[in-house]
C-alpha positions as CSV (number, residue, x, y, z in Angstrom):
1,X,0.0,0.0,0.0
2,X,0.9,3.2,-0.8
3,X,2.3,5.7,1.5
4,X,-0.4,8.5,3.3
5,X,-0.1,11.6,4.7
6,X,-2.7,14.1,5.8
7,X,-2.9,17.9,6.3
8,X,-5.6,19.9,7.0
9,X,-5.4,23.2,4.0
10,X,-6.9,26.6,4.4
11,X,-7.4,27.4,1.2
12,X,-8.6,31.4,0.1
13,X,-11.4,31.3,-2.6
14,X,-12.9,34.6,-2.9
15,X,-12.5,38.2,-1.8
16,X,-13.5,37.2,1.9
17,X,-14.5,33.7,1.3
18,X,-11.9,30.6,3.1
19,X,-12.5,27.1,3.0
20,X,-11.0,24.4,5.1
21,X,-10.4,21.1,3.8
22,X,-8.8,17.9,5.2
23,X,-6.1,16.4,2.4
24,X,-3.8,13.9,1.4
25,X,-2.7,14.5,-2.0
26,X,-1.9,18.6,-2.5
27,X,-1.7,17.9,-6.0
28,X,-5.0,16.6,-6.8
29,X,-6.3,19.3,-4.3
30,X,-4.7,22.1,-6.3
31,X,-6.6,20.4,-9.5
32,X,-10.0,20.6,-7.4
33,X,-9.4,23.9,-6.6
34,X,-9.1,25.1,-9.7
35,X,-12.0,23.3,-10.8
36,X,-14.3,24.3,-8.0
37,X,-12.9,27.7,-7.1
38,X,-11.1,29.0,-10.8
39,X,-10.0,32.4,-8.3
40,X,-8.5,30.8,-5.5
41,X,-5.7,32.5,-4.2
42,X,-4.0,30.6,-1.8
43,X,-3.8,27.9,0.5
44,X,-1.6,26.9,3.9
45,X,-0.9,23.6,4.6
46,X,-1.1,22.1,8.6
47,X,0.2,19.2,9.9
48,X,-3.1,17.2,10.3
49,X,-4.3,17.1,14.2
50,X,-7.8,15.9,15.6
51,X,-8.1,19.3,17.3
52,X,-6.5,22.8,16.2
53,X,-4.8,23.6,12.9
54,X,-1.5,21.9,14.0
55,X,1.9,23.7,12.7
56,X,1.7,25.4,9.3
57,X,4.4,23.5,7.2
58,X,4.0,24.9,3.8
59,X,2.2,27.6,1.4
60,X,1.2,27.3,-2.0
61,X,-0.2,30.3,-4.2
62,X,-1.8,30.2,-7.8
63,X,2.0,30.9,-9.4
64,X,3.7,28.8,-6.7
65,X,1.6,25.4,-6.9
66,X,3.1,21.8,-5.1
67,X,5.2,20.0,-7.1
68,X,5.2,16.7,-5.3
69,X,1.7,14.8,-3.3
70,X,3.2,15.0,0.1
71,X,5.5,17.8,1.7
């Protein structure tokens, strides 16, 4: 099986609309983002924890987009 990792993402969509999402592939989330929300801005990535955003580990932007699945 595969190795899995999980994040939790803040993601900004709109001028004062965020959306929080739970992830495991930043790639595929960066495709659904620009399917679902075309003027997305940004997004942080968290380490994932049940409670809390955990620590911020990386950011991504519309120009600076993951390269990899996992961090």
């Amino acid at each position: 099986m595969g190795e899995k990792k999980k994040y939790k993402v803040i993601a900004k969509v709109g001028n004062d609309k965020f959306v929080k999402y739970n992830v495991n592939n930043l790639i595929l989330f960066t495709e659904y983002l620009d399917l679902n929300f075309s003027g997305w801005r940004w997004f942080n990535v968290f380490e994932y924890t049940k409670e809390g955003d955990g620590t911020q580990l990386a950011n991504f932007t519309t120009k600076n987009r993951p390269l990899t699945r996992f961090l």
